[in-house]
N, C-alpha and C positions, 0 to 999 in steps of 0.2 A: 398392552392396553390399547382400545381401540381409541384411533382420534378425531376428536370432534369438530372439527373442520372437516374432515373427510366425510363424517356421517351427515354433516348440513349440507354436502355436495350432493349425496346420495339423495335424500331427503326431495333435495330441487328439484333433483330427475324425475324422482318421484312422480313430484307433483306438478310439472310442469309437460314432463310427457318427453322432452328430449334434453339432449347438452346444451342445446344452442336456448333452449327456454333456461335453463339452470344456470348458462352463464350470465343471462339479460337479468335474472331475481340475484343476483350475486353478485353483479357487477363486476366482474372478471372475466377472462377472455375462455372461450370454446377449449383452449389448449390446456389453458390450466386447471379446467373441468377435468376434460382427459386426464391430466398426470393426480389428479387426488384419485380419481377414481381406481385408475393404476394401482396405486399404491394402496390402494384403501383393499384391492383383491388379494394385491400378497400378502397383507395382513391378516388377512381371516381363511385364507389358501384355499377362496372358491369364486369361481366365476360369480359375478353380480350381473352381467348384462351381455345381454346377445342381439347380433343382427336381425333384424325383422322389417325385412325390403329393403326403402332408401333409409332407415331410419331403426332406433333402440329399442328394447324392451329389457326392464329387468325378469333376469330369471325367478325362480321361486325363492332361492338364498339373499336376490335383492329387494324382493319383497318381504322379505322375513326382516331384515336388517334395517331397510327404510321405515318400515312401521315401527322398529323399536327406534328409530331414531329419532323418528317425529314426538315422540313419547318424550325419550333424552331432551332435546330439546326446549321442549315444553317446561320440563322441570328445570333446567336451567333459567328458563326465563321466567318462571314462577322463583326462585331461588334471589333472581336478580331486584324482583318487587318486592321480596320478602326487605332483603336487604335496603332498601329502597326507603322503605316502606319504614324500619326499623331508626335507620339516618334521620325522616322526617324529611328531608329539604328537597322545597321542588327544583330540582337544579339537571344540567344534562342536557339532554337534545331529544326534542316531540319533533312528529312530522302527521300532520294533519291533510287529511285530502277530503275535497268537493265537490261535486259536479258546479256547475260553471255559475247559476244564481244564490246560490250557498257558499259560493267563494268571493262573490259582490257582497250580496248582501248581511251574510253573516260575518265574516271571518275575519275582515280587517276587525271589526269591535275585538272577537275576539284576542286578535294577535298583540292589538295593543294593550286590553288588558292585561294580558300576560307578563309581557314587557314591562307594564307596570307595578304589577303584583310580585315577579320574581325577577328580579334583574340576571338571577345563576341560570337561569331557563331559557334556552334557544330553541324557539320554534319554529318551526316553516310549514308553509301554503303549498300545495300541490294539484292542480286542478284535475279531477278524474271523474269521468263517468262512472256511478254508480257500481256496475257487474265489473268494472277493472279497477275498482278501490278496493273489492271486496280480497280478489285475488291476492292485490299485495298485501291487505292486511293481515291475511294466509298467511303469505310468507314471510311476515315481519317485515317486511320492506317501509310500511307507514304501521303507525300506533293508535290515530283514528280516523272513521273513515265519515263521513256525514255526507248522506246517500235520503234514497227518496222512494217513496212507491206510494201509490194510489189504494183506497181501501180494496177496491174492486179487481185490482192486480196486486197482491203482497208479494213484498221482493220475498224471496230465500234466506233465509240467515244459515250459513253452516255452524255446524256442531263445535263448540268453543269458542263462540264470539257471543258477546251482552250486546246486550240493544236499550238503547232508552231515548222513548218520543223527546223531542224538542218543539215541535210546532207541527200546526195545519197551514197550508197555504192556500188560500182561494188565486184561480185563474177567472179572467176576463176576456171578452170578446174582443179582438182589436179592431175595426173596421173604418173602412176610407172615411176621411170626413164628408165628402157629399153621399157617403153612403145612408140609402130613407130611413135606416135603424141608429143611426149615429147621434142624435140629440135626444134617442130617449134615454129613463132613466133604470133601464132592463129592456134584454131582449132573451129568447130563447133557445136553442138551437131547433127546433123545428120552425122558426122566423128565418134561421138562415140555410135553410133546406137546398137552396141553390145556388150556394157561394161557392166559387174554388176558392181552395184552404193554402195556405203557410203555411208550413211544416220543421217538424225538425228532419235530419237525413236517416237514413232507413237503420242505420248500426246502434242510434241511440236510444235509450230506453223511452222519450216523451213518445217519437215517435208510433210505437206499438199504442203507447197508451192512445194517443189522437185518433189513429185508426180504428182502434175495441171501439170508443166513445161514440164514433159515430155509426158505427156500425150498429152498436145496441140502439140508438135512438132513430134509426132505419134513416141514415143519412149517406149521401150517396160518397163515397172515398175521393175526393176530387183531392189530392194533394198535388198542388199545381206545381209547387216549389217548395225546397227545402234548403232549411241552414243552420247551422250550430247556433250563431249567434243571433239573440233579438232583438237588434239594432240594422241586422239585415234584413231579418224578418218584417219588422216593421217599414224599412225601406221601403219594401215591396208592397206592405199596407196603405203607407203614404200613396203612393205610385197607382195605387187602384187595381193592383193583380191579384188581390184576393185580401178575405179574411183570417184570422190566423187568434190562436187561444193563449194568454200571456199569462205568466204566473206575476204575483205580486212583489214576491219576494224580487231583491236585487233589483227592483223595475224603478227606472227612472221616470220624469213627466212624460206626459204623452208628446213626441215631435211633431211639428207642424204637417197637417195633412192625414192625423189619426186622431182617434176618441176609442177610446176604454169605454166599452158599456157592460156593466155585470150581468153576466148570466143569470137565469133561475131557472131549475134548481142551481147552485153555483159548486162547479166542480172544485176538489179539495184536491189536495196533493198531502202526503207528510212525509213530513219529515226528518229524520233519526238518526243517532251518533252509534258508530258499532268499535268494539273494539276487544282486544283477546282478553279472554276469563283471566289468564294468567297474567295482565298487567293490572287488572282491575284495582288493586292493593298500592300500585305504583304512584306515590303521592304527586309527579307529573300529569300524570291521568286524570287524576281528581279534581287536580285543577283548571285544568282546560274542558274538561265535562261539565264544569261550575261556572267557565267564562263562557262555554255555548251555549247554558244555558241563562242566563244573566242575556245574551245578545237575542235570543228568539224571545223572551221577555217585553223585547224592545219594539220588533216587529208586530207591525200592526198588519197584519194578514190572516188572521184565523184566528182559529184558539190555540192559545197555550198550552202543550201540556207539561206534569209536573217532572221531572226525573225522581228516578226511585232513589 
C-alpha cells in the first residue's frame, strides 16, 4: 500500500517545482525529501524523477502519481472536515494570514474574538503578501488567507479555493502639510499630476496597482521611493519628498507634517477571505469567517459586503 506521507512529498515537488521548495512547504530538511522520495520509487518499482540541468523534473509516472495524490489528499482533508464538522467543536489549530493593513487592522479583533468565543481554538497571525498567502494556502500550510485586489486588477483565485468579500476599502491622498492641496476637502489625481510619488517596492502587489492607476489617468510614473511599511512611507510624506496613496484600513491618525485628503473619484481596494473548498465544513473555518466578518463590519472604510 502506498504511503501517504511519501505521496504528500511527491505532491510538494509537484507543486513547488523542486526538493529544496518541497522541503521549505513541509518543513523538513532537503535530505529527508530525498529519502521519502527513495523510498516512495521502490514502492511502485518506477522512477518518479529525473535530472533536468541543475535541477528536477518528474517523469511521466511522477506526474501520473502526483496528480492522484493531490486528489488523495484532498480527500483526506475533506474526510478530516467531515469528521470535524460531525464533532461540532471549534477546537484545534487555524492559521490565518494577511497582507500587512489586514493584519493591523482586521486581525487582532478577530484573534481576540476567537479566544473568546472558543477557548479549544488556537489561532495564529501570519503576515503575507497576497500571491504568497495563496501558495500556502495551496499547500495547506495556512487555512485562511485574506488577501486583496482592486476591481480593475482581480486577483486569480485557483481551482478549489472559496472566496467571500469582507469589505471595500477607500485610499487617500497623503500629502506634505505645506503642501497648496493639503487643507482642502478633496483633491484629484490630475491636481497632483506633478508629484513624485511614495510607493510600495516593486515585488509587492500595491505597487503594480499604483503604477496601472496612474498610468490610466495619463500620470507621469514618478515613484521616487518605496517601502513596505506606511509609517515609512509617510515619513517620507512628512519630510516633503513626495506624495503617496494610503489605504484606510489599519491607518492610524495622520503624523505631524501629513494631511489625508480624499480623492475623487476615490480609489477602492477589496478585500476577501480564501480558503480550501474542502475545509469549508470544518467548524474552525466557520468560525473565524464569522469573526472576520463581524471585524470588517467594524471598519469604517467602505462598504460592507455580506458573506454568502
Amino acid at each position: 500500500m502506498l504511503n501517504l506521507e511519501r505521496l504528500r512529498t511527491l505532491h510538494a515537488v509537484s507543486t513547488t517545482g523542486s526538493v529544496r521548495g518541497a522541503a521549505e512547504a513541509l518543513h523538513v530538511t532537503t535530505s529527508a525529501v530525498s529519502q521519502q522520495l527513495s523510498r516512495l520509487e521502490r514502492e511502485v518499482g518506477q522512477r518518479l524523477l529525473e535530472k533536468q540541468g541543475r535541477g528536477i523534473r518528474l517523469t511521466d509516472a511522477g506526474d501520473l502519481l502526483a496528480d492522484h495524490a493531490g486528489r488523495l489528499l484532498q480527500q483526506v482533508e475533506l474526510a478530516e472536515t467531515d469528521l470535524a464538522d460531525h464533532r461540532g467543536a471549534v477546537a484545534g489549530s487555524l492559521t490565518v494570514a494577511a497582507f500587512a493593513t489586514a493584519a493591523r487592522g482586521l486581525l487582532p479583533a478577530v484573534l481576540h474574538a476567537l479566544r473568546q468565543r472558543h477557548p479549544n481554538l488556537s489561532a495564529r497571525l501570519t503576515e503575507l503578501e497576497p500571491v504568497e498567502s495563496i501558495a500556502q494556502l495551496r499547500h495547506a500550510d495556512i487555512d485562511i488567507a485574506v488577501v486583496q485586489d482592486w476591481p480593475e486588477q482581480p486577483l486569480a483565485v485557483p481551482d478549489g479555493i472559496s472566496c467571500a468579500p469582507l469589505l471595500e476599502d477607500v485610499l487617500d491622498a497623503a500629502l506634505p502639510a505645506r503642501h497648496t492641496l493639503a487643507d482642502r476637502d478633496s483633491t484629484t489625481l490630475e491636481e497632483l499630476h506633478g508629484e513624485d510619488w511614495v510607493g510600495w517596492p516593486s515585488d509587492e502587489i500595491c505597487h503594480g496597482w499604483l503604477e496601472n492607476m496612474l498610468r490610466r489617468n495619463g500620470i507621469e510614473r514618478r515613484i521616487t521611493h518605496t517601502a513596505s511599511e506606511h509609517s515609512t512611507q509617510l515619513a517620507l510624506v512628512a519630510a516633503g519628498l513626495g506624495a503617496a496613496i494610503i489605504p484606510r484600513l489599519g491607518r492610524g491618525p495622520a503624523p505631524d507634517g501629513v494631511r489625508f485628503v480624499p480623492l475623487l473619484p476615490a480609489p477602492r481596494r477589496r478585500v476577501f477571505a480564501l480558503w480550501r473548498n474542502s475545509t469549508t465544513n470544518r467548524p474552525a473555518c466557520r468560525a473565524a469567517l464569522r469573526a472576520l466578518q463581524d471585524a470588517a463590519r467594524q471598519c469604517d472604510t467602505g462598504r460592507v459586503a455580506e458573506l454568502a
